[in-house]
N, CA, C and O atoms as a Tinker XYZ file with bonds, in Angstrom:
   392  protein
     1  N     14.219000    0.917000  -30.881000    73     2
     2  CA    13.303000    1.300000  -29.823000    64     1     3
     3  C     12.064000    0.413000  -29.870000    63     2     4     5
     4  O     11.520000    0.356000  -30.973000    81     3
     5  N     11.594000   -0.191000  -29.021000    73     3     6
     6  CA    10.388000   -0.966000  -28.537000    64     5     7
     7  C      9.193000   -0.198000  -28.601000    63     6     8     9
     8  O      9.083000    0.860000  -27.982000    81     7
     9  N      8.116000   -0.763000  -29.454000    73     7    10
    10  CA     7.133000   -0.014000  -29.565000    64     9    11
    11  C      5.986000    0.483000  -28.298000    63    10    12    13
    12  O      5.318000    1.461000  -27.966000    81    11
    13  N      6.335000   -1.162000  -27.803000    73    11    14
    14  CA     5.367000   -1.082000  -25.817000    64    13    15
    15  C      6.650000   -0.575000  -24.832000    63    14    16    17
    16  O      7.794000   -1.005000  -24.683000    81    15
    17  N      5.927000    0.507000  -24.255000    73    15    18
    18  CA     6.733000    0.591000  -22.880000    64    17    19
    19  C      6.266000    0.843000  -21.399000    63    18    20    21
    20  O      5.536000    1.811000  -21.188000    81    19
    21  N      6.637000    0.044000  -20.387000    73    19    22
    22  CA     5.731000   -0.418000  -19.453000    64    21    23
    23  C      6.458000    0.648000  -17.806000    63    22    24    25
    24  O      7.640000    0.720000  -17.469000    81    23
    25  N      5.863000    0.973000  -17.466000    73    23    26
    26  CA     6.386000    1.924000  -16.168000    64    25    27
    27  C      6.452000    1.108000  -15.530000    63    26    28    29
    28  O      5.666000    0.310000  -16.041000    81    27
    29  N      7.181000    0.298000  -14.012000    73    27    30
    30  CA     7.136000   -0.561000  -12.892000    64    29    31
    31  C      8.233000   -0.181000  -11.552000    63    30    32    33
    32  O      9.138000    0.650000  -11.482000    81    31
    33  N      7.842000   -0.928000  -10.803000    73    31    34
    34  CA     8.300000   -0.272000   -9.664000    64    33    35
    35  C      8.631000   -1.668000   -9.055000    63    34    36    37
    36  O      7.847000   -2.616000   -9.020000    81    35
    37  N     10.452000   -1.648000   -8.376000    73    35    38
    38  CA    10.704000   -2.872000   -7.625000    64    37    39
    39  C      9.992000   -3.286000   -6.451000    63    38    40    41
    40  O      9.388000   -2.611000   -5.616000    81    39
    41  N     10.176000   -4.524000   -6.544000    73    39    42
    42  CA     9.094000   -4.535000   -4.752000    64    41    43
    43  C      9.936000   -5.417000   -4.138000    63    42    44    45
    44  O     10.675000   -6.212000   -4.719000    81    43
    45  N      9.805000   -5.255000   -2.825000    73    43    46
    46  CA    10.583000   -4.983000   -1.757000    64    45    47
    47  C     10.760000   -6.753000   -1.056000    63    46    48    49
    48  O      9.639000   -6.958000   -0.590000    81    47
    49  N     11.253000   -7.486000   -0.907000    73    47    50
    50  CA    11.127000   -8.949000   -0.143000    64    49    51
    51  C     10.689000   -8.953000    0.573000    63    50    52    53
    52  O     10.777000  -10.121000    0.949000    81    51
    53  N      9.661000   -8.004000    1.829000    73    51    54
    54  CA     8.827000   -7.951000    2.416000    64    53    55
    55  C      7.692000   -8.106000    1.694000    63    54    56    57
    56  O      6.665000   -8.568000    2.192000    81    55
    57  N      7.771000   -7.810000    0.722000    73    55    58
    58  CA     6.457000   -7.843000   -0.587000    64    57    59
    59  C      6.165000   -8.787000   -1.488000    63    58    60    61
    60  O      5.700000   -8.682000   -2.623000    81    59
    61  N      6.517000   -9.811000   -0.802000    73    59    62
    62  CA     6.332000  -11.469000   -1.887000    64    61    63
    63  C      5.673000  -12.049000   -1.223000    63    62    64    65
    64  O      5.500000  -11.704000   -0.054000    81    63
    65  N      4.972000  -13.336000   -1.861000    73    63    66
    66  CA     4.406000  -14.287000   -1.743000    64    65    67
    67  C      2.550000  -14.224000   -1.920000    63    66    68    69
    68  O      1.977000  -13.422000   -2.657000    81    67
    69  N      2.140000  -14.840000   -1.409000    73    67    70
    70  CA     0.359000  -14.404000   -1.589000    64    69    71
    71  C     -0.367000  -13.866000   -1.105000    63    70    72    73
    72  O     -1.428000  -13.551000   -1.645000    81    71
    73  N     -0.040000  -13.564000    0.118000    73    71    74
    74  CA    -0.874000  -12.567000    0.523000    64    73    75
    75  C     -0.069000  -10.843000    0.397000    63    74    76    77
    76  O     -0.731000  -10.059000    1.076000    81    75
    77  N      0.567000  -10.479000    0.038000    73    75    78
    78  CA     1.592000   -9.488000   -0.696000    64    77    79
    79  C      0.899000   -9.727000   -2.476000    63    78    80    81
    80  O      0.119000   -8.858000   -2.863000    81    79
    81  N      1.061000  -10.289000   -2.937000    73    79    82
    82  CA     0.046000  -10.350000   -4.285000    64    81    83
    83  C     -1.267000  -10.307000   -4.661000    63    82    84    85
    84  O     -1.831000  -10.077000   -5.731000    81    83
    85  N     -1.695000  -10.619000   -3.386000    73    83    86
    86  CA    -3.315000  -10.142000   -3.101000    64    85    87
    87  C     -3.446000   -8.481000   -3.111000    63    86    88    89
    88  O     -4.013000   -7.756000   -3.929000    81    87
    89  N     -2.875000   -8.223000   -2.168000    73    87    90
    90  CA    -2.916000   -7.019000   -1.904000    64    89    91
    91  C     -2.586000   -5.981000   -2.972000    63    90    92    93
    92  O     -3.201000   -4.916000   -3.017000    81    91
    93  N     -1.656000   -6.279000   -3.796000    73    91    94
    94  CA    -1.052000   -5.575000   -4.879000    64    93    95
    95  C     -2.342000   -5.349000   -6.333000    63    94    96    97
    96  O     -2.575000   -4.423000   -7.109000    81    95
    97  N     -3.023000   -6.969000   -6.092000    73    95    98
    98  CA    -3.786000   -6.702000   -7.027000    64    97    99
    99  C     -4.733000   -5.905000   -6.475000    63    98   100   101
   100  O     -4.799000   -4.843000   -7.095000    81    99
   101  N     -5.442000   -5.966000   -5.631000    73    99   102
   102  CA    -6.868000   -5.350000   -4.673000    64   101   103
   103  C     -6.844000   -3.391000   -4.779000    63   102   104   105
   104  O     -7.688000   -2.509000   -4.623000    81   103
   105  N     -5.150000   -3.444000   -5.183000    73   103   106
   106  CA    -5.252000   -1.996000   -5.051000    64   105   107
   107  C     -4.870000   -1.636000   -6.816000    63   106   108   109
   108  O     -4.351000   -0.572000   -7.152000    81   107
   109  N     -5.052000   -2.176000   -7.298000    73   107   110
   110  CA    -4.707000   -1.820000   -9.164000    64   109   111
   111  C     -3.845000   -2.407000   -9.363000    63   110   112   113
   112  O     -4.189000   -2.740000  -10.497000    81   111
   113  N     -2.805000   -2.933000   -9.217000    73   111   114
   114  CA    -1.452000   -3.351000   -9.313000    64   113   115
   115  C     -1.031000   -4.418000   -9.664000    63   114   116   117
   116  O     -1.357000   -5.174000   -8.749000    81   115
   117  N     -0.329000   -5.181000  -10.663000    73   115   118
   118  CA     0.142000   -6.302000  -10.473000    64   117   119
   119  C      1.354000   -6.849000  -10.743000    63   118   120   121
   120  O      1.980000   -6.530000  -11.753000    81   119
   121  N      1.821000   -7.766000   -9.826000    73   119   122
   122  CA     2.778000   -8.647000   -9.258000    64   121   123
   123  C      3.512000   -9.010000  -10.874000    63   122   124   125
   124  O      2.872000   -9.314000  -11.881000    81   123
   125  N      4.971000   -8.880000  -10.766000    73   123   126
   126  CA     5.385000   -9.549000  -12.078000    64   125   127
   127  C      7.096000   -9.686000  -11.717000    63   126   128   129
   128  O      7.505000   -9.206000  -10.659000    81   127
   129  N      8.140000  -10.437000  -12.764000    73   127   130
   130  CA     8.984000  -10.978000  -12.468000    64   129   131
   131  C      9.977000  -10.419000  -13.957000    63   130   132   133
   132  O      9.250000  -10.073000  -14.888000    81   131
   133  N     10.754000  -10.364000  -14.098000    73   131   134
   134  CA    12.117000  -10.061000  -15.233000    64   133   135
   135  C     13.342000  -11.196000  -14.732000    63   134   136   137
   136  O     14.034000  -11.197000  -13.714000    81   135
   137  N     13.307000  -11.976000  -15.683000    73   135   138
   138  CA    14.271000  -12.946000  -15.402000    64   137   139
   139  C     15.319000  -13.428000  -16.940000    63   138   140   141
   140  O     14.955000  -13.154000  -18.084000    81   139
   141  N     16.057000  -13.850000  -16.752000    73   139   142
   142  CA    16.960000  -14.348000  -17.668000    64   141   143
   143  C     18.300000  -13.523000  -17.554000    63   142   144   145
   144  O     18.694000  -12.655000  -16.775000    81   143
   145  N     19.012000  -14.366000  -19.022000    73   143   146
   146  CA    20.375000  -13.199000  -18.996000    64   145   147
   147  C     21.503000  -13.584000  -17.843000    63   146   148   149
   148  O     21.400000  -14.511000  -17.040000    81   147
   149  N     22.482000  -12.754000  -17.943000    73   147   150
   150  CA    23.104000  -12.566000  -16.839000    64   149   151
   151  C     23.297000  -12.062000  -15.478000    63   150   152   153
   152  O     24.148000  -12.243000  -14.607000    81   151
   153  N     22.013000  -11.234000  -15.603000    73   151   154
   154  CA    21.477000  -10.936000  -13.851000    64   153   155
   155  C     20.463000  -11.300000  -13.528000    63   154   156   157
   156  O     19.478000  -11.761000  -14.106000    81   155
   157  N     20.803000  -11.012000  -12.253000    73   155   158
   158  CA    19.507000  -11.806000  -11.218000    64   157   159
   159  C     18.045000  -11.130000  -11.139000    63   158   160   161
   160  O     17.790000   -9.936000  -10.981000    81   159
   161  N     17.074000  -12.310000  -11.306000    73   159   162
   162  CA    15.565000  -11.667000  -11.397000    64   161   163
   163  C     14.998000  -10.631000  -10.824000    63   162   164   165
   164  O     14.499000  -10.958000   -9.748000    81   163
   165  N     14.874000   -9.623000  -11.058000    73   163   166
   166  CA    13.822000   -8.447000  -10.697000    64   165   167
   167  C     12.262000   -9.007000  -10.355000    63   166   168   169
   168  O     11.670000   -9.740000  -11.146000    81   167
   169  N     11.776000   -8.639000   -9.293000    73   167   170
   170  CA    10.693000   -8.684000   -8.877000    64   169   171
   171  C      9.846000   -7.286000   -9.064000    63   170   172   173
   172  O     10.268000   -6.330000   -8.413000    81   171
   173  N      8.994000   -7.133000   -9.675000    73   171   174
   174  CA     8.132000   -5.670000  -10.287000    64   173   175
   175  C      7.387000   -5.590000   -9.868000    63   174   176   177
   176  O      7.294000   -6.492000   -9.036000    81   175
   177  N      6.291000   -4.746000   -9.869000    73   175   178
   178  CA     5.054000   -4.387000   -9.974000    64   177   179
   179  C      4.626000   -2.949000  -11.110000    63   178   180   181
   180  O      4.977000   -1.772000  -11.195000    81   179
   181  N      3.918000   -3.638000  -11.666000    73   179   182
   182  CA     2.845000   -3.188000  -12.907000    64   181   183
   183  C      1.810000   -2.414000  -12.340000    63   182   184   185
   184  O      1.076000   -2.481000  -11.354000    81   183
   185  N      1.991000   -1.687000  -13.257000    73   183   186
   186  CA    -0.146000   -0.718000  -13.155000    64   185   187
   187  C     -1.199000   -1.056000  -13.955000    63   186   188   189
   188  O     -1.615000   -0.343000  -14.868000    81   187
   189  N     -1.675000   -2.187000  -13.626000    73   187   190
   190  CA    -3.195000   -3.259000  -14.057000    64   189   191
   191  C     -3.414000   -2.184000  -15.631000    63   190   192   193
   192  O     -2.994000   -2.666000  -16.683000    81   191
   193  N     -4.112000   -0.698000  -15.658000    73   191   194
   194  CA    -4.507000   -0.564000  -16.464000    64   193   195
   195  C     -3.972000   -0.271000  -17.734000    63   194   196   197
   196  O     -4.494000   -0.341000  -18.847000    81   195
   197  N     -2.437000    0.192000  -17.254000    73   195   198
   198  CA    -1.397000    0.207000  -18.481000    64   197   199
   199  C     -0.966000   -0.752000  -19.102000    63   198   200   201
   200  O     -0.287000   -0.492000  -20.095000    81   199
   201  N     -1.262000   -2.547000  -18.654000    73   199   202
   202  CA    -0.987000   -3.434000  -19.246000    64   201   203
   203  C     -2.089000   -4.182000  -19.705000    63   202   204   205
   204  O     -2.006000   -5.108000  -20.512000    81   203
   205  N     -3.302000   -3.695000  -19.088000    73   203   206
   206  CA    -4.235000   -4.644000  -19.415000    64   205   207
   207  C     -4.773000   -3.580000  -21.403000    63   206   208   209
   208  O     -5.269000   -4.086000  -22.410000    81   207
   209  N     -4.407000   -2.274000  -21.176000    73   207   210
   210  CA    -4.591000   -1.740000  -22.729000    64   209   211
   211  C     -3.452000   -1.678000  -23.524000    63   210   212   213
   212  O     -3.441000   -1.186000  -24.652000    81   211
   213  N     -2.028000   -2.405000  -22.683000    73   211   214
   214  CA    -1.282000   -2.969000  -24.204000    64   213   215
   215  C     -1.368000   -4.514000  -24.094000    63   214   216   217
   216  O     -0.562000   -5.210000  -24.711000    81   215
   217  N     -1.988000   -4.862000  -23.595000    73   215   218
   218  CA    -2.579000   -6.825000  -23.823000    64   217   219
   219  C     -3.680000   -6.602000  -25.171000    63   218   220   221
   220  O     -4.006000   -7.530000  -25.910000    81   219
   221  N     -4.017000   -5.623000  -25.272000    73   219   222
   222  CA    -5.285000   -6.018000  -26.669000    64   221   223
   223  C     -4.477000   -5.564000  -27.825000    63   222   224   225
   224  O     -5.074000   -5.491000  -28.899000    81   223
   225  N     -2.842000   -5.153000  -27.779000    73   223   226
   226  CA    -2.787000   -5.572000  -29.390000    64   225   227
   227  C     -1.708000   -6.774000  -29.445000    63   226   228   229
   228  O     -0.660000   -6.772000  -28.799000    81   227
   229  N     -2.124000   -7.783000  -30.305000    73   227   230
   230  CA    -1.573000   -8.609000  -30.692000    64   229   231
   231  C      0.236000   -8.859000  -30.619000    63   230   232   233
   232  O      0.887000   -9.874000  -30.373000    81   231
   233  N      0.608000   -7.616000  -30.911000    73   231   234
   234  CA     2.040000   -7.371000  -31.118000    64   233   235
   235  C      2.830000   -7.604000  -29.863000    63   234   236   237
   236  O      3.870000   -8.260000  -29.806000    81   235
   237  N      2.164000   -6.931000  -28.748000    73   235   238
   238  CA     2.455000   -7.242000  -27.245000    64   237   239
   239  C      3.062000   -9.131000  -27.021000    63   238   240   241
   240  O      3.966000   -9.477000  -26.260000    81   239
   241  N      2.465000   -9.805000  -27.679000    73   239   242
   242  CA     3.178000  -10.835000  -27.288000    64   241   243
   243  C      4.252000  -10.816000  -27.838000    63   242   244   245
   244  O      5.158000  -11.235000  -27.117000    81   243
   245  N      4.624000  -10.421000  -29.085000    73   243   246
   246  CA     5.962000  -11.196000  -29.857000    64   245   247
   247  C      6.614000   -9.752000  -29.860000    63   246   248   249
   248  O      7.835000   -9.811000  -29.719000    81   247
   249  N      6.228000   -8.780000  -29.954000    73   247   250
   250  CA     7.315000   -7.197000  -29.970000    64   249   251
   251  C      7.986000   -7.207000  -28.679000    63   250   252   253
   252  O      7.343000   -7.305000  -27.634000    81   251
   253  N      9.595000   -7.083000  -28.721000    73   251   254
   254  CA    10.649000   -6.676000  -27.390000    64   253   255
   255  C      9.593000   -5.567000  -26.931000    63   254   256   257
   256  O      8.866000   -5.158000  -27.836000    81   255
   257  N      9.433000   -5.115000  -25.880000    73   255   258
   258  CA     8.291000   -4.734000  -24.659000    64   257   259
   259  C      9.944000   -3.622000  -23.985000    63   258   260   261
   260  O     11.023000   -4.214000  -24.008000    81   259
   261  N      9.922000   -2.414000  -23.565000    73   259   262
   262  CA    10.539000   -2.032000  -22.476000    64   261   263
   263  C     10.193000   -1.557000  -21.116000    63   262   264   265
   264  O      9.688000   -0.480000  -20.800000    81   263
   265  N     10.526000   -2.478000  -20.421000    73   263   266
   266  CA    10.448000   -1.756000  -18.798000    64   265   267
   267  C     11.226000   -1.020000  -18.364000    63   266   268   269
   268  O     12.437000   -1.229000  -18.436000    81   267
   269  N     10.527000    0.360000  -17.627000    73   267   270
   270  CA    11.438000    1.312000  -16.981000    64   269   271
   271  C     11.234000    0.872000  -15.936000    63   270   272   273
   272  O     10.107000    0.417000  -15.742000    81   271
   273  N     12.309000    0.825000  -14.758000    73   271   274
   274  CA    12.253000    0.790000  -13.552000    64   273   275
   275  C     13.217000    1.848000  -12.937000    63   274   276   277
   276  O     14.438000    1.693000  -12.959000    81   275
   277  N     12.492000    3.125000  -12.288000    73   275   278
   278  CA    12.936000    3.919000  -12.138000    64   277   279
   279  C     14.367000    4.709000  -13.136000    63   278   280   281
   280  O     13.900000    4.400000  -14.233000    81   279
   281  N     15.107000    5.129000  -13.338000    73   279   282
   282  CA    16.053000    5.283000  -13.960000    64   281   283
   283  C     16.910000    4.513000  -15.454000    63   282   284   285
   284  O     17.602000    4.971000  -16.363000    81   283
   285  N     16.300000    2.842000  -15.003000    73   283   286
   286  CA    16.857000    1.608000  -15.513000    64   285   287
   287  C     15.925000    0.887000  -16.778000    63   286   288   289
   288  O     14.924000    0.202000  -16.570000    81   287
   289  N     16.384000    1.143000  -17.867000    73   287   290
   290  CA    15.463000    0.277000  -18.763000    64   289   291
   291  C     15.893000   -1.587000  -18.881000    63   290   292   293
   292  O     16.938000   -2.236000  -18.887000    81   291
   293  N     14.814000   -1.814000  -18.941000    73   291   294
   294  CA    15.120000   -3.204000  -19.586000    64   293   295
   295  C     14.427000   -4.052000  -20.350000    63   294   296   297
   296  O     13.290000   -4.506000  -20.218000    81   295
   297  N     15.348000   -4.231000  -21.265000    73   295   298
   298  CA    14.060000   -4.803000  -23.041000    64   297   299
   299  C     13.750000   -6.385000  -22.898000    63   298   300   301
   300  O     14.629000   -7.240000  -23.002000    81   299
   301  N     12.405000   -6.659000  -22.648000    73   299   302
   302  CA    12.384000   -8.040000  -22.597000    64   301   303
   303  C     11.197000   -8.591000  -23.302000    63   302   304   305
   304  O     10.389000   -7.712000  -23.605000    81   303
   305  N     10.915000   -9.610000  -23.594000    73   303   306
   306  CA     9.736000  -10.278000  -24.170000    64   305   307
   307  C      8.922000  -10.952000  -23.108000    63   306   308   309
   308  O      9.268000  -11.543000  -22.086000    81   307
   309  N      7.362000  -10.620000  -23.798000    73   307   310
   310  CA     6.238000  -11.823000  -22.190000    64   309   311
   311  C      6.446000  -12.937000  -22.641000    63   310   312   313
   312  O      6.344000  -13.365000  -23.791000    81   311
   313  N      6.824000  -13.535000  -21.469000    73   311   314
   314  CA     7.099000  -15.459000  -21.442000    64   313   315
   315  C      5.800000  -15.874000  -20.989000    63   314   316   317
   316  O      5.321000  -16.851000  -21.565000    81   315
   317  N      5.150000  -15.344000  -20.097000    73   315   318
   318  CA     4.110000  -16.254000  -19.514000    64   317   319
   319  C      2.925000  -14.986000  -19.051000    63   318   320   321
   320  O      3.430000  -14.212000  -18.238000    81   319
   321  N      2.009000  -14.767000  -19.280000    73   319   322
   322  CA     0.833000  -14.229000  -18.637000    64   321   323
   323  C     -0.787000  -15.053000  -18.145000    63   322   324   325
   324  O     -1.685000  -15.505000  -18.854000    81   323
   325  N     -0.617000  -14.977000  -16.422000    73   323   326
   326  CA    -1.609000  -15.971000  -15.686000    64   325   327
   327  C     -2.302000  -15.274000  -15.777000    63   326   328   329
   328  O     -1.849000  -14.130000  -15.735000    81   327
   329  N     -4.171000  -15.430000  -16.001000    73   327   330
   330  CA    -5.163000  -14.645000  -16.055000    64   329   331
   331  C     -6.123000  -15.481000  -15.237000    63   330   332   333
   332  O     -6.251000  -16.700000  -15.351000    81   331
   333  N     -7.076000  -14.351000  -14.030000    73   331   334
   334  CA    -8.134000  -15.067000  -13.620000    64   333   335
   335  C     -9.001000  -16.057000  -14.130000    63   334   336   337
   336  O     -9.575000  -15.632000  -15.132000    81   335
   337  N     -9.332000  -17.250000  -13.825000    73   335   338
   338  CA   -10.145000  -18.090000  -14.498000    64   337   339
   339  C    -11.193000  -17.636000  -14.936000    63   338   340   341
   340  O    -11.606000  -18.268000  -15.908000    81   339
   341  N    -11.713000  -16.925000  -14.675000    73   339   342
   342  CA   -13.167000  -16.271000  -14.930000    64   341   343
   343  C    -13.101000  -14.640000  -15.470000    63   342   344   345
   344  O    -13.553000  -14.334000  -16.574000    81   343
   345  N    -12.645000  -13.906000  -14.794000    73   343   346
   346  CA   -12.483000  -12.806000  -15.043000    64   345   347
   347  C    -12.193000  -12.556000  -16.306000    63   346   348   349
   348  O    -12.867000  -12.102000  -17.230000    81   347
   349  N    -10.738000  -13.030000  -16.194000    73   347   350
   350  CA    -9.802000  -13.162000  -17.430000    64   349   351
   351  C     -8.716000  -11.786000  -17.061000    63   350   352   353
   352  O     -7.827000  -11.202000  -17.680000    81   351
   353  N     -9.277000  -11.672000  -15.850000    73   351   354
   354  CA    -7.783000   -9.910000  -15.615000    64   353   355
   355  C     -6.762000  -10.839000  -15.643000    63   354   356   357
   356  O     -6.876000  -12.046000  -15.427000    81   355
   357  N     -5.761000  -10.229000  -15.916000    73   355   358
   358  CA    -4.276000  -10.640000  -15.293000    64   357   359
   359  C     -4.068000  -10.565000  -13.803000    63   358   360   361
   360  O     -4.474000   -9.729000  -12.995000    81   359
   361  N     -3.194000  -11.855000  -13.609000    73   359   362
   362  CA    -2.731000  -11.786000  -12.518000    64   361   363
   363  C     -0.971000  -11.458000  -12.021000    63   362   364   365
   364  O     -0.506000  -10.778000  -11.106000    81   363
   365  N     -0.361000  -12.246000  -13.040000    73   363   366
   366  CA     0.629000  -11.977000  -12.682000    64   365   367
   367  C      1.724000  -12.146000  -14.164000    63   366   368   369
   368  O      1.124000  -12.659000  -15.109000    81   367
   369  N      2.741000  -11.898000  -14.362000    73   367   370
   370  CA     3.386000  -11.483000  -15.664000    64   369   371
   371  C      4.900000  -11.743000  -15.674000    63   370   372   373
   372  O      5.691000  -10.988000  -15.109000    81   371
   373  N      5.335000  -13.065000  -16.474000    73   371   374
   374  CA     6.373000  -13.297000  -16.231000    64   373   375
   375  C      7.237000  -12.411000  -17.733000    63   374   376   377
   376  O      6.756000  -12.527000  -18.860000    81   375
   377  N      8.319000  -11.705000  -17.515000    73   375   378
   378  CA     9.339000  -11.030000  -18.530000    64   377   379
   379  C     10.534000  -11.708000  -18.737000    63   378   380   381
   380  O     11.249000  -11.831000  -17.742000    81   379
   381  N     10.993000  -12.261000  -19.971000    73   379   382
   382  CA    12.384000  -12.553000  -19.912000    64   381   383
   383  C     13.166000  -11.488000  -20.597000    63   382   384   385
   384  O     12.434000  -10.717000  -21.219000    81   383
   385  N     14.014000  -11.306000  -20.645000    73   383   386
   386  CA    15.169000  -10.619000  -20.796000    64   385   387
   387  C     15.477000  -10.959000  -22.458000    63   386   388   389
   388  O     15.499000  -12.085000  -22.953000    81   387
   389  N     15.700000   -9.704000  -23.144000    73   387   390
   390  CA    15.756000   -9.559000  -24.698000    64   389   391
   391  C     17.333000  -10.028000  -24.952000    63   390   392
   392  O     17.794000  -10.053000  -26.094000    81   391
């Protein structure tokens, strides 16, 4: 069992690109991706404050991480996390597949 576990919700192909990621962030939310493996990439969305308080322990980078998506778990590691230049929030959160 994975010590981080992250709640997310699929988003919809009406719901891509940048101004769809604007919006996602503006309202708490952020934009993220599950890729690798043998199936095809999941497009997510995150809840800003549940990831931004498992980003401060260390372990979060290198500990298998699980995402629920509705019904569906899936164990993956962070490959990539983009953070505002200034801010330093997250923006967007790439997952590969455990």
């Amino acid at each position: 069992m994975a010590n981080f576990v992250l709640d997310a919700q699929i988003r919809a192909d009406n719901e891509q690109g940048k101004g769809a990621s604007r919006r996602l962030r503006h309202s708490a939310s952020l934009p993220a991706i599950i890729y690798g493996g043998d199936a095809a990439p999941v497009t997510i969305t995150l809840e800003l404050r549940q990831l931004v308080r498992l980003l401060q322990e260390d372990a979060f980078f290198t500990d298998v991480i699980e995402i629920k998506i509705g019904d569906q778990v899936e164990t993956v590691k962070i490959q990539a996390l983009q953070r505002h230049p200034s801010k330093e929030t997250p923006m967007h959160a790439d997952f590969k597949r455990a």
